[in-house]
N, CA, C and O atoms as CSV, one atom per row, in Angstrom:
chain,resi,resn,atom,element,x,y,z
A,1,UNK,N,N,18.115,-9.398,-23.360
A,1,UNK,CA,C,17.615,-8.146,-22.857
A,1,UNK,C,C,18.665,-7.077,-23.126
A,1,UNK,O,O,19.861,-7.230,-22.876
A,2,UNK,N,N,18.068,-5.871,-23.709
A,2,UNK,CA,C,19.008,-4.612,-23.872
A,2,UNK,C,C,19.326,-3.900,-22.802
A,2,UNK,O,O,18.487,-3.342,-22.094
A,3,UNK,N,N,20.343,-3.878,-22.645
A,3,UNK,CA,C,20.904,-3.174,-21.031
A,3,UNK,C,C,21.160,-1.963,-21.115
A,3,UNK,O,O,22.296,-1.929,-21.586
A,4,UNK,N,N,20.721,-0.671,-20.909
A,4,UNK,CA,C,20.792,0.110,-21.035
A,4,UNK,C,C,22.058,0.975,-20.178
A,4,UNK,O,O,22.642,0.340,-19.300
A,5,UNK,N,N,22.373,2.060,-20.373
A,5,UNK,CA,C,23.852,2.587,-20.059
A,5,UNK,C,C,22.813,3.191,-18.431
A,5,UNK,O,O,21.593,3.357,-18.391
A,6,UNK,N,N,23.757,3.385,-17.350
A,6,UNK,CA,C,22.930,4.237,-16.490
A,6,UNK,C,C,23.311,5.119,-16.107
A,6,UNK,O,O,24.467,5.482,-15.892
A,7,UNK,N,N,21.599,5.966,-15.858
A,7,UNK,CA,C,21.937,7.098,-15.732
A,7,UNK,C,C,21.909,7.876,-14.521
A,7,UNK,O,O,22.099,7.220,-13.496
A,8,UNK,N,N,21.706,9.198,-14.375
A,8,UNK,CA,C,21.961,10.028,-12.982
A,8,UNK,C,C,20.373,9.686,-12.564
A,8,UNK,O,O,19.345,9.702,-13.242
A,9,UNK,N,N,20.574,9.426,-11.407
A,9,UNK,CA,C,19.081,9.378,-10.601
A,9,UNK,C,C,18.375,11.015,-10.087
A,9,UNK,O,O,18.776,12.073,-9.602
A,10,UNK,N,N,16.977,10.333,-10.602
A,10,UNK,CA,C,15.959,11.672,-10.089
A,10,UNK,C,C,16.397,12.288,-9.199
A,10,UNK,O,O,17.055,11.866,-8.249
A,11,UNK,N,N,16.061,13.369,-9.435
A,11,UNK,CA,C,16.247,14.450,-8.404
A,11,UNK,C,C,15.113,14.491,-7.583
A,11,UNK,O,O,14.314,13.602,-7.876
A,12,UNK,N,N,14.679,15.386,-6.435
A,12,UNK,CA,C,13.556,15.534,-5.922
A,12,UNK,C,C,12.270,16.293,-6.777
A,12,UNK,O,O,11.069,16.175,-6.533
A,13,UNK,N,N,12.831,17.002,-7.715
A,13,UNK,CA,C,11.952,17.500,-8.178
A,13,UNK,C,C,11.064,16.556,-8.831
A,13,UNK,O,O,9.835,16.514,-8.799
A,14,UNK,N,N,12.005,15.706,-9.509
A,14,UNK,CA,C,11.890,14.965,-10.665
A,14,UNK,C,C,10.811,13.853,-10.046
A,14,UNK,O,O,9.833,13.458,-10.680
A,15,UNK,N,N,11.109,13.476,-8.883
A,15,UNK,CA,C,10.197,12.433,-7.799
A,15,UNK,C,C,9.046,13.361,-7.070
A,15,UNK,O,O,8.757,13.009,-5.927
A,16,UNK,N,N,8.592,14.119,-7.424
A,16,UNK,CA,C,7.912,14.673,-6.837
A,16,UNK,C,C,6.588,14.914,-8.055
A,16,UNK,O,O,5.372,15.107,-8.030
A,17,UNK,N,N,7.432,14.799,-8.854
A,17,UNK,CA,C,6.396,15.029,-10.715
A,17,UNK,C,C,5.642,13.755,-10.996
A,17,UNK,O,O,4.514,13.544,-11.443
A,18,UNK,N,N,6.761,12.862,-10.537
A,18,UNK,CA,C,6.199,11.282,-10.954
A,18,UNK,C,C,4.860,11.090,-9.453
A,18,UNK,O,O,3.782,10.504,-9.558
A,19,UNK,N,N,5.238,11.574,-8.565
A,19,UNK,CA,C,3.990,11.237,-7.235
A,19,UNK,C,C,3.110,12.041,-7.886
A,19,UNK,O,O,1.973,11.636,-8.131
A,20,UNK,N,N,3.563,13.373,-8.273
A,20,UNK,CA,C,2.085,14.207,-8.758
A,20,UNK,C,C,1.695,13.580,-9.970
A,20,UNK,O,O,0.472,13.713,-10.015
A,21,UNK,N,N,2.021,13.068,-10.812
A,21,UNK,CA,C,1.254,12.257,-11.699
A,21,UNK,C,C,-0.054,11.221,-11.169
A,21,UNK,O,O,-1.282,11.274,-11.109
A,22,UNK,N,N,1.181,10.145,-10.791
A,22,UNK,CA,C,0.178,8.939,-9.940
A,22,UNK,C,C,-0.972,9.738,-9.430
A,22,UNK,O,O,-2.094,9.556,-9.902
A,23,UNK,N,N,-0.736,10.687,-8.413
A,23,UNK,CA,C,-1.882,10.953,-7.918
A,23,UNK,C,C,-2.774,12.377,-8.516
A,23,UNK,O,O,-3.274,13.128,-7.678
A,24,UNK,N,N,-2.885,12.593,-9.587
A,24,UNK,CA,C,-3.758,13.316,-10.316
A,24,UNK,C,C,-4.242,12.262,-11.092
A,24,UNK,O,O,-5.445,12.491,-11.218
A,25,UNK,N,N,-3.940,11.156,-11.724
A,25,UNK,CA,C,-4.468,10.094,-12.374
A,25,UNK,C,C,-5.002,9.209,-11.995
A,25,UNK,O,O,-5.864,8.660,-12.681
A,26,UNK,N,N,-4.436,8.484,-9.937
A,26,UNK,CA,C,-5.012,7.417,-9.743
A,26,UNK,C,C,-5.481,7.786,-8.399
A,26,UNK,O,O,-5.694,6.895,-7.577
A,27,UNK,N,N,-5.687,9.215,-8.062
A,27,UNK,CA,C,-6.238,9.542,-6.796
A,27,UNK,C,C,-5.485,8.691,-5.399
A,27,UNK,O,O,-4.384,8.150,-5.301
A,28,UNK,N,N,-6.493,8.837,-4.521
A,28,UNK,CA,C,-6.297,7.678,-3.687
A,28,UNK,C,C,-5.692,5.755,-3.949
A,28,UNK,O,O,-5.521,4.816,-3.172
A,29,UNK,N,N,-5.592,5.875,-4.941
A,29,UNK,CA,C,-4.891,4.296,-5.636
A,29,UNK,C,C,-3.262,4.980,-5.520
A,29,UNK,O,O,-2.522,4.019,-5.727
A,30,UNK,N,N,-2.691,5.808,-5.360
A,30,UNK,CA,C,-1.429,6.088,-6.626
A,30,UNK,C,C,-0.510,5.572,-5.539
A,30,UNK,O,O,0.593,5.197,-5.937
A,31,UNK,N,N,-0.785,5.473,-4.086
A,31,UNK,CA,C,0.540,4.922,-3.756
A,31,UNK,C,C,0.526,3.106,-3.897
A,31,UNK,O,O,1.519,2.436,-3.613
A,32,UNK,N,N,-0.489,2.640,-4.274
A,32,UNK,CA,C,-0.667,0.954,-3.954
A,32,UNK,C,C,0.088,0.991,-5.801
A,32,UNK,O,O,0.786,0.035,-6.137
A,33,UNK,N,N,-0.130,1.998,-6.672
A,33,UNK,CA,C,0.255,1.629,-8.086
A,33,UNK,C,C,1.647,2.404,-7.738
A,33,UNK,O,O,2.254,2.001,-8.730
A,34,UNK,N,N,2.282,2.947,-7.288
A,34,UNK,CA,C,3.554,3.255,-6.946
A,34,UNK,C,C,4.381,2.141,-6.397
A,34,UNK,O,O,5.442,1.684,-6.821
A,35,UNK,N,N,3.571,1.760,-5.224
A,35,UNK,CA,C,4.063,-0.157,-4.901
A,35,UNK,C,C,4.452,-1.039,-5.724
A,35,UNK,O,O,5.332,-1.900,-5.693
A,36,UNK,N,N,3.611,-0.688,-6.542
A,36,UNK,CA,C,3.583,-2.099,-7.803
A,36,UNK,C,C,4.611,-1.415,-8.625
A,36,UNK,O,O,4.800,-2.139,-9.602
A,37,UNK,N,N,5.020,-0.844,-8.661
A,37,UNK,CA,C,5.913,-0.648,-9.813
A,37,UNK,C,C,7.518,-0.480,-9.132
A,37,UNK,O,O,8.512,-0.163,-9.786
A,38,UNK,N,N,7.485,-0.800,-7.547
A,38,UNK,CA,C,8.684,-0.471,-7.105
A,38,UNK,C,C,8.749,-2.158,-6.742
A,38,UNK,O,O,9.803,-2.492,-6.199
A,39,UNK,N,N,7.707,-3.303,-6.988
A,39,UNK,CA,C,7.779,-4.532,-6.336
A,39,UNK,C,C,8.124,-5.422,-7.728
A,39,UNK,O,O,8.841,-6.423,-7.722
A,40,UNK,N,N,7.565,-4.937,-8.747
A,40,UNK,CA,C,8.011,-5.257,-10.316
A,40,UNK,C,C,9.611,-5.301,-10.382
A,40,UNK,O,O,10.345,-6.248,-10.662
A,41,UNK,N,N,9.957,-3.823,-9.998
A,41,UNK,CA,C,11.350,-3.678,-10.327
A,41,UNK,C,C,12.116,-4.848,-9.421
A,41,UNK,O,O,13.085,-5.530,-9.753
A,42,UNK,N,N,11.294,-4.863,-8.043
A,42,UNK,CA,C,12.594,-6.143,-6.980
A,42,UNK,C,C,12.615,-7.019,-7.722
A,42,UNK,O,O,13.666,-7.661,-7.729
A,43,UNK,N,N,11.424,-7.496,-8.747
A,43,UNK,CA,C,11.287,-8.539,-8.951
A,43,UNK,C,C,12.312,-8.978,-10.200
A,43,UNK,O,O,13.202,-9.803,-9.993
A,44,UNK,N,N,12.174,-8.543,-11.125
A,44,UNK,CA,C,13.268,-8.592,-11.954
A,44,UNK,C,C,14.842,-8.462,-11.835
A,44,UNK,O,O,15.752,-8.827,-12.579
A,45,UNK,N,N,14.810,-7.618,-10.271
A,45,UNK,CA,C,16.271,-7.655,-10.168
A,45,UNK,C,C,16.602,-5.864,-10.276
A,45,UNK,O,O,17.545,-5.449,-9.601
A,46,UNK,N,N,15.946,-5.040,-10.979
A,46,UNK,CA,C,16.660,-4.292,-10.989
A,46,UNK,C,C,16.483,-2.807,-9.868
A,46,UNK,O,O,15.609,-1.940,-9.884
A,47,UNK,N,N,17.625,-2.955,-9.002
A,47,UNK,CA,C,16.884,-2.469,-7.709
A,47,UNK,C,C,17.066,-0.614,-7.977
A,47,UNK,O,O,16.529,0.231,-7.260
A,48,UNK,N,N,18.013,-0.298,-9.261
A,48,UNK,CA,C,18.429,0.968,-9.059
A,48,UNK,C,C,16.551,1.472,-9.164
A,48,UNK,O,O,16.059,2.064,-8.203
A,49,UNK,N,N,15.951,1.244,-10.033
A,49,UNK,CA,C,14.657,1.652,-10.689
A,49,UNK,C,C,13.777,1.740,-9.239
A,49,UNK,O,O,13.336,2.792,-8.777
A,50,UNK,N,N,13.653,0.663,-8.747
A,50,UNK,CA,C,13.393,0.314,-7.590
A,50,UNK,C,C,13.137,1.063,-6.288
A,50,UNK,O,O,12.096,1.223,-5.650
A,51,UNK,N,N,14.525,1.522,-6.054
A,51,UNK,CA,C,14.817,2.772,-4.942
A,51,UNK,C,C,13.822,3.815,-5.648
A,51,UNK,O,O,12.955,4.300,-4.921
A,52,UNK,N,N,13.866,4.245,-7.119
A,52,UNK,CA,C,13.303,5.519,-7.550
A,52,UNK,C,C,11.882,5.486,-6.596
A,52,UNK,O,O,11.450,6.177,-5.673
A,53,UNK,N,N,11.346,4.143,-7.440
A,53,UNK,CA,C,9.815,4.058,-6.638
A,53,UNK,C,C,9.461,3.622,-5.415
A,53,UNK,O,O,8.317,3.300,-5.095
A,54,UNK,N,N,10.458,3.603,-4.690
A,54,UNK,CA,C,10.358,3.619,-3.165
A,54,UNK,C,C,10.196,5.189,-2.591
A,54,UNK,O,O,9.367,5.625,-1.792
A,55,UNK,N,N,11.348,5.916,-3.323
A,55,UNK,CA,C,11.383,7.286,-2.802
A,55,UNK,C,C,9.726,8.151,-3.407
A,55,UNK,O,O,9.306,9.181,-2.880
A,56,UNK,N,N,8.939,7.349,-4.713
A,56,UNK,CA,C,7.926,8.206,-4.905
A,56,UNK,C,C,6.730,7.426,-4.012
A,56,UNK,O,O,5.573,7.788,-4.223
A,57,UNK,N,N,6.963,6.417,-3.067
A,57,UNK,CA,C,5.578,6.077,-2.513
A,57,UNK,C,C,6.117,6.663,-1.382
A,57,UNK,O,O,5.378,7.606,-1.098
A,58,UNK,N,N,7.165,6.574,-0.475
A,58,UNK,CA,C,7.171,7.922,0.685
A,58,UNK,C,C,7.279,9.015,0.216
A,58,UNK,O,O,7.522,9.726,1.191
A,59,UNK,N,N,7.244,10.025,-1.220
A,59,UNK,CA,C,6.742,11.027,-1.084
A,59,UNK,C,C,5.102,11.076,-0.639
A,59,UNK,O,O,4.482,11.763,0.172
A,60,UNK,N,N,4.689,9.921,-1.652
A,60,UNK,CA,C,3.204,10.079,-1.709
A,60,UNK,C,C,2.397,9.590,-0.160
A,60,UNK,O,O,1.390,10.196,0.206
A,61,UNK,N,N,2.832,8.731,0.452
A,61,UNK,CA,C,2.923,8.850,2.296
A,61,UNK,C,C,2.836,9.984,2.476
A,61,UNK,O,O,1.753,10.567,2.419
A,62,UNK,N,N,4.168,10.682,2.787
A,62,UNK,CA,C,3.629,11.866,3.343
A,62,UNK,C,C,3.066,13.137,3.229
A,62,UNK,O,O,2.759,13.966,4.086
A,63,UNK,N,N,2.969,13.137,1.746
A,63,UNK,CA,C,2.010,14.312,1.350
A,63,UNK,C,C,0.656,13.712,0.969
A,63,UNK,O,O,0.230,13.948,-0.161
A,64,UNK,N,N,0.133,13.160,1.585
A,64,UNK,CA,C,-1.393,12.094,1.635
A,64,UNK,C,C,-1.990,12.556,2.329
A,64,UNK,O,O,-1.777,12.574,3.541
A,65,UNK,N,N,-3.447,13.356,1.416
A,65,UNK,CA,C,-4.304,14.441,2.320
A,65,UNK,C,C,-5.079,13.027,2.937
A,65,UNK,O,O,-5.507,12.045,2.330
A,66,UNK,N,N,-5.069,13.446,4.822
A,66,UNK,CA,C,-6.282,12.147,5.424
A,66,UNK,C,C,-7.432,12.355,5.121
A,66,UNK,O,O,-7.926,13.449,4.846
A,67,UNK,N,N,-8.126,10.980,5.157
A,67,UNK,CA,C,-9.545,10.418,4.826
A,67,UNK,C,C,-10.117,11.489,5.731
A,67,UNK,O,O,-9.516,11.903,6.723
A,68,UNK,N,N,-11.510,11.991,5.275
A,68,UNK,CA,C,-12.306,12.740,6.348
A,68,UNK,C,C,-13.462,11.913,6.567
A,68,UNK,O,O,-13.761,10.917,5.908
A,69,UNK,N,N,-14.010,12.339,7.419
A,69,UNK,CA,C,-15.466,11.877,8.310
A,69,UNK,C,C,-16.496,12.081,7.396
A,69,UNK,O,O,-17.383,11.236,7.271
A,70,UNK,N,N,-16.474,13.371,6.578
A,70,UNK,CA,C,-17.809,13.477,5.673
A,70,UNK,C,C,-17.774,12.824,4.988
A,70,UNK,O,O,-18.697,12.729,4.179
């Protein structure tokens, strides 16, 4: 495996682009596919990646318009 050099971690902005992605693309899915890609990373080991997508499923928590009644 090619190990790549590492680099400076996202900024907020930068985590805030990747939640607005997920969720212009996967709607209501984007934090369970934000999961998966922060449970991939435990899985392999590599936790820096990891934290990233932890910090974009509590963005996407708390800027999560609630379910309505209609």
């Amino acid at each position: 495996m090619i190990q790549l050099a590492p680099s400076a971690p996202p900024t907020s902005s930068e985590i805030q682009a990747m939640a607005g992605v997920l969720a212009r693309r996967y709607g209501p899915r984007a934090r369970e596919i934000a999961r998966n890609f922060l449970l991939e990373h435990l899985e392999i080991g590599d936790h820096a990646r990891a934290a990233v997508w932890e910090d974009v499923c509590v963005h996407l928590e708390q800027n999560a318009t609630p379910p309505t009644l209609s």
